[in-house]
C-alpha positions as CSV (number, residue, x, y, z in Angstrom):
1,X,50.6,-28.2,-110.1
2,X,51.9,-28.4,-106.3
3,X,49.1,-26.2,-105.1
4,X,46.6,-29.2,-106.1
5,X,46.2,-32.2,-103.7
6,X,44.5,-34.7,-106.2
7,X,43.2,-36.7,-103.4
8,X,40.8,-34.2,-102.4
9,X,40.3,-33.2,-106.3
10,X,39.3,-36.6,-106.9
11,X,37.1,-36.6,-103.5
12,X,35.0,-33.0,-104.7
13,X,34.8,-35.1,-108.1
14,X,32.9,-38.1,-106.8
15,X,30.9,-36.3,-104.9
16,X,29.7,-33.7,-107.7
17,X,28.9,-37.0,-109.9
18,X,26.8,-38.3,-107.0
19,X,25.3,-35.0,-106.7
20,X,24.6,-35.0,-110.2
21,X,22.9,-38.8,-110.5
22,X,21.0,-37.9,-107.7
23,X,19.8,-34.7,-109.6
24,X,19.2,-37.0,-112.4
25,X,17.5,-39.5,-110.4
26,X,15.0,-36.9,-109.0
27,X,14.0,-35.0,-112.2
28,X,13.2,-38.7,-114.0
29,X,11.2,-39.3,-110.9
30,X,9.5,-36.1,-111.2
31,X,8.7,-36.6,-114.6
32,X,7.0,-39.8,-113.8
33,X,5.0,-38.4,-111.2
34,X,3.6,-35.9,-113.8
35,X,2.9,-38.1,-116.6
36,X,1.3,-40.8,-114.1
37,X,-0.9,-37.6,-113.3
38,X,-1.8,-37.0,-116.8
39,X,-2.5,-40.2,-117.4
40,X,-5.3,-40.3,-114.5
41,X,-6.7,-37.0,-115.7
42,X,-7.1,-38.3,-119.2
């Protein structure tokens, strides 16, 4: 594998799994938002 420079690999990693918990984070508070909606319309 000389054609792979594992510094930046593991830089592009990080970032996809920050990415991702941010994704995460943002659906769950989404979801929230809904059911707190629901919950007044009840």
């Amino acid at each position: 594998m000389p054609n792979v420079d594992v510094v930046t690999e593991m830089v592009n990693m990080i970032s996809a799994t920050r990415a991702y918990e941010a994704n995460i984070t943002s659906i769950n508070t989404t979801k929230g938002m809904a059911m707190k909606a629901l919950e007044i319309g009840r």
